[in-house]
C-alpha positions as CSV (number, residue, x, y, z in Angstrom):
1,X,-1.2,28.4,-42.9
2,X,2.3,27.9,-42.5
3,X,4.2,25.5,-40.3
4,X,7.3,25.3,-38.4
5,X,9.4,22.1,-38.0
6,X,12.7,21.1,-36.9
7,X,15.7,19.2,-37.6
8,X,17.9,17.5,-35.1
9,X,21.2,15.4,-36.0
10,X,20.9,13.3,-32.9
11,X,22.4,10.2,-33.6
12,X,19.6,8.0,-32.5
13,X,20.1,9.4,-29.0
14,X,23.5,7.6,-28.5
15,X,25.9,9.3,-26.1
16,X,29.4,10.0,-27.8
17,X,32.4,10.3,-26.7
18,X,32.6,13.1,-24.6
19,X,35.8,15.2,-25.6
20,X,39.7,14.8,-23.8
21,X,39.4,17.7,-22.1
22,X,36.0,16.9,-20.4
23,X,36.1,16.5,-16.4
24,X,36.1,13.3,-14.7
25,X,32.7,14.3,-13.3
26,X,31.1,15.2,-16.9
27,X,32.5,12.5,-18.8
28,X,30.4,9.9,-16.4
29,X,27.5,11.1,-18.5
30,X,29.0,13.3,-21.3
31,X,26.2,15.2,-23.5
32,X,25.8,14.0,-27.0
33,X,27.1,16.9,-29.3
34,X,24.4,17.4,-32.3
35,X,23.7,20.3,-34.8
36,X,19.4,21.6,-34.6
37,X,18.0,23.3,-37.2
38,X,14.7,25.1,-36.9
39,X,13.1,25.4,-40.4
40,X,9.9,27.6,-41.2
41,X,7.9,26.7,-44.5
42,X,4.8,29.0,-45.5
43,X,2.2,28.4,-47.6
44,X,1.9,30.7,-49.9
45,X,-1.5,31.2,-50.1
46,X,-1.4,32.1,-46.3
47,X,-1.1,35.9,-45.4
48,X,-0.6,34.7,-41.3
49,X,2.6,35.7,-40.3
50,X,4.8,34.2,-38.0
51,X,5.3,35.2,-34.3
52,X,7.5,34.1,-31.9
53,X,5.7,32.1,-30.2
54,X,5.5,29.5,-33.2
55,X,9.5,29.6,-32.9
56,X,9.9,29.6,-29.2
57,X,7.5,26.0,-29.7
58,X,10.2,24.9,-32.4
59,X,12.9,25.2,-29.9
60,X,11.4,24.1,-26.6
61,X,10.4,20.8,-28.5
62,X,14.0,20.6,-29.6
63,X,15.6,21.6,-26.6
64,X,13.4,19.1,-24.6
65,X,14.8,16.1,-26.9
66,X,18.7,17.6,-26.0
67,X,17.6,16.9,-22.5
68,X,15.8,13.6,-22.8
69,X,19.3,12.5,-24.6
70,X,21.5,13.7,-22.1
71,X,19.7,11.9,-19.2
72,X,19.1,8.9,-20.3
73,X,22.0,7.2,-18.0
74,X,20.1,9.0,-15.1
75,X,17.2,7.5,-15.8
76,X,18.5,3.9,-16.0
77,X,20.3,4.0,-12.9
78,X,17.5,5.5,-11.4
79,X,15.6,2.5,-12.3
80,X,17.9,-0.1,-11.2
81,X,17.6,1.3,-7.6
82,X,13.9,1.3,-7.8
83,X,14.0,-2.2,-9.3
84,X,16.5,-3.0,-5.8
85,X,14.2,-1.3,-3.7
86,X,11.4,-2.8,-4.5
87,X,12.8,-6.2,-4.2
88,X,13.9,-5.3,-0.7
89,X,10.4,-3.9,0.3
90,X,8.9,-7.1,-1.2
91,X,11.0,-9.6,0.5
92,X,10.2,-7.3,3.9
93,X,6.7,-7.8,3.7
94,X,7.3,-11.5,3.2
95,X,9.4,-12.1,5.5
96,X,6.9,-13.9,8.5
97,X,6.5,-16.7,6.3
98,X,10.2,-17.5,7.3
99,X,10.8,-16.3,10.2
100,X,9.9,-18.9,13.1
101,X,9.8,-22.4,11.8
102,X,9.7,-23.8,15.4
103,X,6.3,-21.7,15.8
104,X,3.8,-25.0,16.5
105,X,2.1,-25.7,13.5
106,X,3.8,-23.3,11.2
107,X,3.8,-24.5,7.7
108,X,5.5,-21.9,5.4
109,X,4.4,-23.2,2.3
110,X,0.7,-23.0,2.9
111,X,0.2,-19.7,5.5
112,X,2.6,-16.9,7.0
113,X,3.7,-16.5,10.1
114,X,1.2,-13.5,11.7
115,X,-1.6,-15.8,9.2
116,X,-0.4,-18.8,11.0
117,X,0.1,-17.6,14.5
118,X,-3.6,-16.0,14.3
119,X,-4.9,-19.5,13.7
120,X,-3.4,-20.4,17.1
121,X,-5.1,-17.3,18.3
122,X,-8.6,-17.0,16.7
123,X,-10.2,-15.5,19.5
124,X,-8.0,-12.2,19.0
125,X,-9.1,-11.9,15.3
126,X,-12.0,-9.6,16.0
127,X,-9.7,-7.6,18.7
128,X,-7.2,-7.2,15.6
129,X,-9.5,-6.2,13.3
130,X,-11.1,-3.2,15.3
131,X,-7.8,-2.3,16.7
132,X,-6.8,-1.2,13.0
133,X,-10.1,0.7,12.9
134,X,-9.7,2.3,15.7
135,X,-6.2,3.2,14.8
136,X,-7.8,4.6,11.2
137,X,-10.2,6.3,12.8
138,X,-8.5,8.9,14.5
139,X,-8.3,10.4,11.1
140,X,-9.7,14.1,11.3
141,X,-10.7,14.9,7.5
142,X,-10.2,18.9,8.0
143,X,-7.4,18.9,9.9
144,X,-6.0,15.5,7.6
145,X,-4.2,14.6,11.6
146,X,-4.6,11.5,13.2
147,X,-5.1,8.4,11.1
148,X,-3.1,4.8,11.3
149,X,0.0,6.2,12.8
150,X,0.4,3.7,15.5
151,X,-0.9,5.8,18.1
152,X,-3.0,2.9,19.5
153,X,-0.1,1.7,21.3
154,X,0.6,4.0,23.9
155,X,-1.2,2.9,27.3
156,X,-3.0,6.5,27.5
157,X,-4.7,5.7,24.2
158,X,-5.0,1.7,24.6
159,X,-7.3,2.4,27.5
160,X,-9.6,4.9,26.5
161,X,-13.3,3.2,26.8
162,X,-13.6,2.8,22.9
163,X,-10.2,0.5,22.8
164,X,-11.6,-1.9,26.0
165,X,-10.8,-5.3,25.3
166,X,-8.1,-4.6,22.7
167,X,-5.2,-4.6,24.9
168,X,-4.6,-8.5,24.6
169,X,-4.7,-8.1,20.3
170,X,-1.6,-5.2,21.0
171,X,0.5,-7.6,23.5
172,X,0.0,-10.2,20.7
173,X,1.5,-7.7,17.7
174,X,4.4,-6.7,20.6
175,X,5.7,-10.4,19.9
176,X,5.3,-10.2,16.9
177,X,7.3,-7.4,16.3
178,X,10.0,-8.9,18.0
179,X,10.5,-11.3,15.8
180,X,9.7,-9.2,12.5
181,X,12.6,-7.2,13.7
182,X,14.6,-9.6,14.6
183,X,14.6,-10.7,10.8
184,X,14.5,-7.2,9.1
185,X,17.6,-6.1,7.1
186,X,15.7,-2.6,6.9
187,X,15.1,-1.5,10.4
188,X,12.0,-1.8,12.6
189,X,8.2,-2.5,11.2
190,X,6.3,1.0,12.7
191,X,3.4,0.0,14.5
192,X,1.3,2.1,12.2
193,X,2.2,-0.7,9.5
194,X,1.9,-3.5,11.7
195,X,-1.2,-2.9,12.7
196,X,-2.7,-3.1,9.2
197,X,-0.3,-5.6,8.4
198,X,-2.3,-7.6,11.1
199,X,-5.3,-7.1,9.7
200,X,-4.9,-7.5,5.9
201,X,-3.2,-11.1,7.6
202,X,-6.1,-11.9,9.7
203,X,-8.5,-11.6,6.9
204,X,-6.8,-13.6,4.7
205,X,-6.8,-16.1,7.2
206,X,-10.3,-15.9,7.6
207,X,-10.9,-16.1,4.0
208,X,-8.6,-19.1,3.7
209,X,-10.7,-20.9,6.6
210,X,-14.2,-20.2,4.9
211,X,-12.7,-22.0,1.6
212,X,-11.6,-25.1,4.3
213,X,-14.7,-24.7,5.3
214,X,-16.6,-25.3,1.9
215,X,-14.5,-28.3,0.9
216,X,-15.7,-29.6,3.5
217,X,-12.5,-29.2,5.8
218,X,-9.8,-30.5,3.2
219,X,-7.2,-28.0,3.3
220,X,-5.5,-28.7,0.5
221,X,-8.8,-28.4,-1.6
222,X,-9.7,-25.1,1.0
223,X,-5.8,-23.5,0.1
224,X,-6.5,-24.3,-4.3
225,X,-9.8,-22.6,-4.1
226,X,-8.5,-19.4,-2.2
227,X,-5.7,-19.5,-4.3
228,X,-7.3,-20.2,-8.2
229,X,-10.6,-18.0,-7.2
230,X,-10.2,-16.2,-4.3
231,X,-9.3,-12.7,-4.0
232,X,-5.9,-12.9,-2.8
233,X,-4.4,-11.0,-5.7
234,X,-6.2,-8.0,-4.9
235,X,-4.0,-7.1,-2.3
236,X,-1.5,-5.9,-4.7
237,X,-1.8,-2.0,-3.6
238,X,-2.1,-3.0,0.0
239,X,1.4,-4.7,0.0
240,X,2.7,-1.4,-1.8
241,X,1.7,1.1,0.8
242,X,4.5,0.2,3.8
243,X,5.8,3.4,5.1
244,X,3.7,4.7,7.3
245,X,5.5,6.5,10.4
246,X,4.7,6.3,14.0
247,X,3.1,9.1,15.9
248,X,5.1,10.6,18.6
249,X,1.8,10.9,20.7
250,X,-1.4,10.0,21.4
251,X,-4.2,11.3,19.0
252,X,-6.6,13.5,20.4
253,X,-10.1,11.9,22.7
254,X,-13.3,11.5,21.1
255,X,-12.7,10.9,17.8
256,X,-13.8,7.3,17.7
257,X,-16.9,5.9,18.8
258,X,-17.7,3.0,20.9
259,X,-19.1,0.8,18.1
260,X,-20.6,-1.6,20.6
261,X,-22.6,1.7,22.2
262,X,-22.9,3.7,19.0
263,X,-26.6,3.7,17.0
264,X,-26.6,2.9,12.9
265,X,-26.6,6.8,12.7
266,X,-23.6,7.3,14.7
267,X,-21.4,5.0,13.2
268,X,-22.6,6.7,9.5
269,X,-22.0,10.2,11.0
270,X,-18.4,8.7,11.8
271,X,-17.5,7.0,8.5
272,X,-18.7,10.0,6.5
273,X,-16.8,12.3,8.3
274,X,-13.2,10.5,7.3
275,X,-14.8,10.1,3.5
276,X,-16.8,6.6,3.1
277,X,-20.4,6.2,3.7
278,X,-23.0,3.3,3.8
279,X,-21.3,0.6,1.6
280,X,-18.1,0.9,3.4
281,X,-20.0,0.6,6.6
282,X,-21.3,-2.5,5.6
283,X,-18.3,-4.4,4.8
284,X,-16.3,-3.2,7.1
285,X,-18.9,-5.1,9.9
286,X,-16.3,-7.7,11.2
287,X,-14.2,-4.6,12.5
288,X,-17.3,-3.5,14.6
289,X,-17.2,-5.8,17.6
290,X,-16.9,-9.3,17.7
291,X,-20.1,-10.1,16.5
292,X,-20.3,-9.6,12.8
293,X,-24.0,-11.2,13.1
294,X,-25.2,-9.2,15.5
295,X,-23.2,-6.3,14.3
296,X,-25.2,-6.9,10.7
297,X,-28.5,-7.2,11.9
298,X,-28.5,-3.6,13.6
299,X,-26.8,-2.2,10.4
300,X,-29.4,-3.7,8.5
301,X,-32.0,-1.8,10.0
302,X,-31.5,1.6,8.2
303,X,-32.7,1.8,5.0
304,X,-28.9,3.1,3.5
305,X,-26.9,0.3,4.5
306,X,-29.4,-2.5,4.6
307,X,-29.1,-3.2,1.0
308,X,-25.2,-3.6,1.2
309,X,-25.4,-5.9,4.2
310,X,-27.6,-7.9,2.3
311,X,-25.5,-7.9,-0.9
312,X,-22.2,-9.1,1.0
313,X,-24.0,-12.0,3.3
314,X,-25.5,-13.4,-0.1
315,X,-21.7,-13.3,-1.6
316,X,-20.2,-14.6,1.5
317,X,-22.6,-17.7,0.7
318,X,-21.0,-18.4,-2.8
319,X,-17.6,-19.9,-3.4
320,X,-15.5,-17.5,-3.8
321,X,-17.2,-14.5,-2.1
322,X,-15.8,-11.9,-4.6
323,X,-18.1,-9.2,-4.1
324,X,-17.4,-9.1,-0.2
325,X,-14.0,-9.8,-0.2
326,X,-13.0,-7.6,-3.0
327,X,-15.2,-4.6,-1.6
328,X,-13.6,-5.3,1.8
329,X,-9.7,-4.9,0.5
330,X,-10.6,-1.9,-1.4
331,X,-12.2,-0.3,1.6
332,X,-9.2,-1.5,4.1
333,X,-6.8,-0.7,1.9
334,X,-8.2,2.8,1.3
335,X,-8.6,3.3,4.7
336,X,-5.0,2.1,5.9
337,X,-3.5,4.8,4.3
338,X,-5.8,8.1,5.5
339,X,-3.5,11.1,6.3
340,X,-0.3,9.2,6.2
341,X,2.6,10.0,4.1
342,X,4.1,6.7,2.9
343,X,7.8,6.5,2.6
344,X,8.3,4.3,0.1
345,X,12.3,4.0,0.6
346,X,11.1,2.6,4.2
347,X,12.7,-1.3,4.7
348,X,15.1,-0.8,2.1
349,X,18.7,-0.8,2.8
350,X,21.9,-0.3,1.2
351,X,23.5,-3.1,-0.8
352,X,26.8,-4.6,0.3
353,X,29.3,-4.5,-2.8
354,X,31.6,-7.0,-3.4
355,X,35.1,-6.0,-2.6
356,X,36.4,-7.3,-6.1
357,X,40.2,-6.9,-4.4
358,X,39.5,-9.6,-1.9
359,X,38.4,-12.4,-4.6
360,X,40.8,-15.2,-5.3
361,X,40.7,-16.5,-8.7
């Protein structure tokens, strides 16, 4: 069989100096000039022939490594912006740990501020967590409409009978958007992201207060064991899906059940229908009212989900619950993101340059 190969005098992909005569506009990223060679060997025991296909391959490859060579400035400025971007989204999504100091007990070093102001507020953790449910579950699978787009907030939706109670949990995030905005460089948080963003932080602090909890109420013991074997690092592709843009009207009625009303079946029907099913159902108990207990012992009376409710009771009785808590990020983050388009250019902003004009040396 024969084979065709090619030669390309690239000089290690280094851009040269692109020619006098070259615009302005071309010589910002001038292509390097090279000589390709396409050479065809046979064996000469083969009677295959050649077609032109085999030399059309020769080409492409060639051509493709013209290209690679000629973008490569592209594709480092390209990554510095990403690189800036992603620094801005990061420092975004961290900025509640600085931004009210004079909060009472608001200790930046240990907890943020939503982390912090929902220890001030426990009652309203169970309120937070089904109001991100209920914001999720507006998500219609077929139609991929609905989902957590904020919609929650408008007062036509917040008072539908399935979202009774939750009102006081949507005042709270109102404040706290006040001051999340306040500090942003980026524009407004959406709702739709707050909302999550409330509930990844209340679970966190809820995690951080069952490690308290098993050293025996020394928080300083409680905040080494969430942070050397807790799960807190799983939240790494929670923290990257901020984008999410607010509906400009209420989702449509009945898509969400009234979880403190609904049977075992009901709430299966519901979480198979926007793609999870028993085990999700399971961990996901705290959002179901505000008994998880309760909540748990009616789950575990179907055959399906029993098993789960049992496995993540037994590993919220270990040290580091990993099973539960891991299981329960995976399924929030999955679900936080259902029918949304995340714009991940959302919270950055452009960077001022330094007028170099202005400095005195």
């Amino acid at each position: 069989m024969g084979m065709v190969s090619f030669i390309s005098t690239i000089p290690s992909l280094l851009t040269l100096p692109a020619p006098a005569t070259t615009s302005p506009a071309i010589s910002r990223y001038p292509i390097p000039s090279s000589k390709i060679c396409c050479k065809i060997e046979a064996d000469n025991d083969s009677e295959d022939q050649f077609g032109r296909r085999d030399i059309l391959k020769c080409f492409g490859a060639t051509i493709g490594m013209e290209i690679i060579a000629s973008s490569s400035t592209f594709v480092k400025e390209a990554n510095a912006a990403d690189l800036i971007q992603r620094r801005q989204r990061s420092e975004f999504h961290k900025y509640q740990e600085y931004a009210l100091y004079s909060y009472k007990g608001f200790q930046p070093q240990k907890c943020s501020y939503l982390m912090c102001l929902f220890q001030e507020n426990q009652y309203l953790i169970p309120s937070l967590l089904t109001l991100a449910l209920n914001d999720v579950m507006t998500y219609d699978k077929p139609t991929k409409s609905g989902g957590p787009n904020g919609s929650i907030r408008f007062s036509e939706e917040i008072n539908r009978p399935e979202n009774k109670g939750l009102s006081a949990a949507l005042f709270l995030l109102d404040d706290a958007k006040k001051e999340i905005d306040s500090y942003s460089k980026g524009g407004p948080v959406s709702y739709a992201d707050l909302i999550q963003l409330a509930a990844q932080s209340a679970l966190k602090s809820t995690f951080l207060a069952s490690a308290i909890r098993k050293c025996g109420g020394n928080e300083e013991k409680g905040n080494l064991l969430y942070t050397a074997y807790g799960s807190n690092g799983q939240w790494g592709l929670f923290d990257r899906q901020f984008g999410r843009s607010d509906a400009p009207d209420v989702d449509p009625k009945g898509r969400v059940p009234q979880w403190e009303k609904a049977s075992v079946q009901e709430m299966k029907d519901k979480f198979t229908a926007t793609g999870f099913g028993p085990r999700q159902l399971a961990v996901m108990s705290a959002f179901l009212g505000p008994d998880q207990l309760a909540t748990e012992a009616l789950l575990a009376a179907d055959p399906a989900v029993a098993p789960w409710v049992t496995k993540y009771q037994r590993s919220r009785e270990t040290v580091s619950e990993t099973d539960y808590q891991v299981d329960l990020i995976t399924a929030l983050t999955k679900m936080s993101s259902l029918g949304q388009q995340i714009d991940y250019e959302a919270y950055t902003y452009p960077v001022q340059r330094v007028d170099l004009s202005k400095l005195k040396l």
